[in-house]
C-alpha positions as CSV (number, residue, x, y, z in Angstrom):
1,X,0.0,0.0,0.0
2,X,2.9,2.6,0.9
3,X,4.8,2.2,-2.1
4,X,1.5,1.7,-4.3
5,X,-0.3,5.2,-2.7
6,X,1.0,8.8,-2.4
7,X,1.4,9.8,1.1
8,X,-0.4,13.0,0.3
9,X,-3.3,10.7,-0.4
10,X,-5.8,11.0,2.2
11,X,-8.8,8.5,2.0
12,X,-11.9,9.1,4.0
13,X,-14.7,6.9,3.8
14,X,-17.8,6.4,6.1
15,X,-18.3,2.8,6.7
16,X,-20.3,0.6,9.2
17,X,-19.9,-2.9,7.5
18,X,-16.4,-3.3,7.9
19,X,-15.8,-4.0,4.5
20,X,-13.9,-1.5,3.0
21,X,-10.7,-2.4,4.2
22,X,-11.0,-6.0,3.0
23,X,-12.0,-4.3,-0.6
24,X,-9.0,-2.3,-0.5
25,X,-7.0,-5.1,0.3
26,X,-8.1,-6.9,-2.3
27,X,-8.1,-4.3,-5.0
28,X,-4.1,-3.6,-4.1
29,X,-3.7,-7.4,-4.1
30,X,-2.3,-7.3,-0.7
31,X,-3.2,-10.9,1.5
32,X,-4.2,-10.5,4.7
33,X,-1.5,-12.3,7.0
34,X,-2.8,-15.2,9.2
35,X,-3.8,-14.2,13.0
36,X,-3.8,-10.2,11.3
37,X,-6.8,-8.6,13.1
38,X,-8.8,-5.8,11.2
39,X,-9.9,-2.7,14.3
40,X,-12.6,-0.5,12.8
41,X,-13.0,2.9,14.6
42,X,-16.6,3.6,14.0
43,X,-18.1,7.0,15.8
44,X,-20.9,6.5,17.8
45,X,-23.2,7.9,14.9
46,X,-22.6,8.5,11.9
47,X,-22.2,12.4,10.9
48,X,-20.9,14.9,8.2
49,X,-18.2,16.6,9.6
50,X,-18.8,20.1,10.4
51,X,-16.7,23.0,8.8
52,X,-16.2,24.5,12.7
53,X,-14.1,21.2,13.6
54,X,-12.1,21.9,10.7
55,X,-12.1,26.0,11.3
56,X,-11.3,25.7,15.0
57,X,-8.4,23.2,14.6
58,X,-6.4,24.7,11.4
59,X,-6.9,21.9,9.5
60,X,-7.6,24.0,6.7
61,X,-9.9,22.9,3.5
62,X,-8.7,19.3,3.3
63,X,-7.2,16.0,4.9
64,X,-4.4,16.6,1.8
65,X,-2.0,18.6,2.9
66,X,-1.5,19.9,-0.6
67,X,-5.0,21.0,-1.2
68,X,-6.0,24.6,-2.2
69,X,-8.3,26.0,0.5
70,X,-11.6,27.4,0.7
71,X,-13.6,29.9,2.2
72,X,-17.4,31.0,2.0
73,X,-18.1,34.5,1.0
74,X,-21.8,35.9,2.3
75,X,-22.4,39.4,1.4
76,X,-25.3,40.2,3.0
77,X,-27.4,42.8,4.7
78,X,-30.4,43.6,7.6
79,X,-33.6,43.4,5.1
80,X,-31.9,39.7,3.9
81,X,-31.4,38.5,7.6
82,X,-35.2,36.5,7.7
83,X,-33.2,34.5,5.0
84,X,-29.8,34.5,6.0
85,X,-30.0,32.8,9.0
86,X,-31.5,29.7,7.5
87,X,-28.6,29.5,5.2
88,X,-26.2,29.3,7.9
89,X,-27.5,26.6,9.7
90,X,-27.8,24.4,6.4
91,X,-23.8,25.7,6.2
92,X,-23.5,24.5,9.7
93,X,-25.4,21.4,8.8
94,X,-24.2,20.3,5.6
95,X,-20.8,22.1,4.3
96,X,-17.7,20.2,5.6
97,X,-13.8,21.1,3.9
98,X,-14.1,24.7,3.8
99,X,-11.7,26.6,5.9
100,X,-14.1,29.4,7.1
101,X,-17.3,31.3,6.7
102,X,-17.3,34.9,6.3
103,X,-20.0,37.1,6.0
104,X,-19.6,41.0,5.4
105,X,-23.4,43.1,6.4
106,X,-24.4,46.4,6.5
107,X,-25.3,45.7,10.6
108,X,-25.1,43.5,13.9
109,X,-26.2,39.8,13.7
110,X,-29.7,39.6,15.0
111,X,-29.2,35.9,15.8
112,X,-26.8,33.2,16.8
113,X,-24.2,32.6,13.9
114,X,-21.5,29.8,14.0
115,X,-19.0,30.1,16.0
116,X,-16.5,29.7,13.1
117,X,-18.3,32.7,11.2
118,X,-16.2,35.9,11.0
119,X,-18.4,38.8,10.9
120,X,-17.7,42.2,9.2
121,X,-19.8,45.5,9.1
122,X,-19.6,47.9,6.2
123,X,-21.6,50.8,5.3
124,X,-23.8,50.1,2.5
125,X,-23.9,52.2,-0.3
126,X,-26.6,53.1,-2.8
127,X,-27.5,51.4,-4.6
128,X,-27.9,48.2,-2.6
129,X,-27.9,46.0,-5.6
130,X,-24.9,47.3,-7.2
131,X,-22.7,47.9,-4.0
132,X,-23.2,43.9,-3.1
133,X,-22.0,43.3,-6.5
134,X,-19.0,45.4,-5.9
135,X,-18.3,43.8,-2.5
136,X,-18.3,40.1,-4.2
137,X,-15.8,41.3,-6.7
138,X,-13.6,42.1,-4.1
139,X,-13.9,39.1,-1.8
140,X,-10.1,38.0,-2.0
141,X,-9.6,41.5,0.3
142,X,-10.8,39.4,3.0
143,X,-9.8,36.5,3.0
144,X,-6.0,34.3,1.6
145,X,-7.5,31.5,0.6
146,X,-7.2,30.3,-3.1
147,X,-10.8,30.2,-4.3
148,X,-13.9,31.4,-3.3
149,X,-17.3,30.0,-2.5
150,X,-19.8,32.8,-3.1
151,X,-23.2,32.5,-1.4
152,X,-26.3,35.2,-1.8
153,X,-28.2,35.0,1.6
154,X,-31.4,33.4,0.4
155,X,-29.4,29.7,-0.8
156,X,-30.2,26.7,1.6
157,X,-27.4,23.4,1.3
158,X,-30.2,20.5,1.5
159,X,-27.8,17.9,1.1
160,X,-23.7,17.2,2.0
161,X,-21.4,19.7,0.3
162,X,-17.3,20.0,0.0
163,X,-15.2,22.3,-2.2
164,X,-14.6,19.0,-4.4
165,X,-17.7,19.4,-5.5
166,X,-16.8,23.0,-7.4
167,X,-13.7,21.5,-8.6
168,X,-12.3,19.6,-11.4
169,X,-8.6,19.0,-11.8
170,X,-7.9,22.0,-9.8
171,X,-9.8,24.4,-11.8
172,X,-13.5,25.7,-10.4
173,X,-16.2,24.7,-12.2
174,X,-19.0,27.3,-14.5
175,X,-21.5,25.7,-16.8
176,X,-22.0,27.7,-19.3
177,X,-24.9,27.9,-22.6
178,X,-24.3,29.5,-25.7
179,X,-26.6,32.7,-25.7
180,X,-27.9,30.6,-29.4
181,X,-29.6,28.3,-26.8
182,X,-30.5,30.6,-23.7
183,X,-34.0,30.9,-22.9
184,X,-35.3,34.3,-23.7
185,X,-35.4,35.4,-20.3
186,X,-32.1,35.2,-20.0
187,X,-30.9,37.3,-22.5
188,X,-31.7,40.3,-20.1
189,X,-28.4,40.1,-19.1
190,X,-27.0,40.4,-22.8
191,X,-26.2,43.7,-23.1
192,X,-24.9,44.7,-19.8
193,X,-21.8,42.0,-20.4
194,X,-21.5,43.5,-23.7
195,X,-20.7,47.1,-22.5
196,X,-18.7,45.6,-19.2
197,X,-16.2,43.8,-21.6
198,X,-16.4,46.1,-24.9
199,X,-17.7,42.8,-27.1
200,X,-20.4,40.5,-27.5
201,X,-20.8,37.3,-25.1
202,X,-20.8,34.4,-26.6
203,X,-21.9,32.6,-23.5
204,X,-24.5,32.8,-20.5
205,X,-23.3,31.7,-17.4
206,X,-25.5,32.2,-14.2
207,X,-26.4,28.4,-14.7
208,X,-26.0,26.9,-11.1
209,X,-25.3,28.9,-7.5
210,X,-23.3,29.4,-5.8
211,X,-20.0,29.9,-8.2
212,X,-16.6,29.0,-6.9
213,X,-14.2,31.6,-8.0
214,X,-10.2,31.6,-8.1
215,X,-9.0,34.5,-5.5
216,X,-6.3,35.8,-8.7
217,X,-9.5,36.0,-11.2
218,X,-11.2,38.8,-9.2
219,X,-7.7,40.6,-8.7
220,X,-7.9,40.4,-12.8
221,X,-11.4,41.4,-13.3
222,X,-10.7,44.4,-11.1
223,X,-7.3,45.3,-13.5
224,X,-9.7,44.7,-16.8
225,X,-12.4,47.1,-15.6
226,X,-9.8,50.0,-14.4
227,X,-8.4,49.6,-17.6
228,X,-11.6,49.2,-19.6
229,X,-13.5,51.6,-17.8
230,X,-11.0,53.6,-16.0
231,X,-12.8,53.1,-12.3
């Protein structure tokens, strides 16, 4: 098995049969040696790890050591609260391998938020829609990690959730449709792209929420819009 699988391999796997270390010993055609006993640490019940247990220990976004990390980006504000706080505890419930949660509002929390939530307050400009905008496309400013999980205050996770989930081959995931194909509906959005980057889209993109984003691609998109639009 050592010389078969990379150390920086970690392998998780929730099991109460027993059986998948016998599979594995079968699949890397290793024998089980005669009077070799098999100890299986089961936890009491079985549960998705939480992101504070990760968040309070430094683990960081993964078990591999060489894993990008993570962070969840909220921007929110007081009017979105009713919604917000649902959001974070189906975060608290179902989002495990992200470093931390951070949520930037316009006011005080009005309710109990995870304890590995960091919490920022900023004025909110007018108008609201385009200042939250503004905020998202500066989210690396508070935070280090490599990529960014961005999260509007009225999603609810219904079901387990890691960053592998946003991620192929190290580069985030963004379904895309040809604007050809979009329904009409969506073409709303057509012309407000085409005078942000100076040139028809040839794509629409708001197909699935939230969006991982690469912490160096906002820096970018900041640096094409001074350029582009000098602000």
């Amino acid at each position: 098995f050592e010389a078969r699988v990379p150390h920086h391999v970690a392998l998780y796997h929730a099991c109460k049969s027993g059986t998948i270390i016998p599979f594995l010993r079968e699949r890397l055609g290793i024998k089980q040696k005669e009077g070799d006993e098999i100890s299986l640490c089961l936890p009491e019940k079985s549960s998705q790890q939480p992101l504070k247990s990760l968040a309070s220990n430094g683990a960081g976004s993964s078990l591999a050591p060489h894993a990008p990390t993570v962070d969840i980006f909220i921007k929110t504000c007081f009017k979105d609260y009713e919604w917000l706080q649902w959001c974070l505890k189906s975060i608290e419930k179902f989002c495990s391998g992200f470093r931390r949660l951070i949520v930037v509002s316009d006011d005080e929390p009005r309710f109990m938020i995870p304890s590995f939530a960091k919490w920022i307050i900023e004025p909110q400009k007018s108008p609201g829609y385009l200042d939250q905008q503004c905020v998202k496309l500066r989210a690396d400013q508070y935070t280090d990690s490599d990529y960014i999980l961005v999260v509007d205050s009225d999603t609810v996770f219904t079901k387990p959730i890691t960053p592998e989930y946003f991620l192929r081959e190290g580069k985030s995931v963004w379904r895309h449709t040809s604007f050809d194909s979009a329904r009409p509906d969506q073409g709303v959005w057509f012309s407000v792209m085409k005078k942000f980057l100076g040139k028809s889209p040839t794509e629409e993109l708001m197909r699935e929420h939230p969006e991982l984003v690469p912490s160096w691609a906002l820096k970018e998109i900041r640096t094409f819009c001074q350029y582009k639009h000098d602000k």
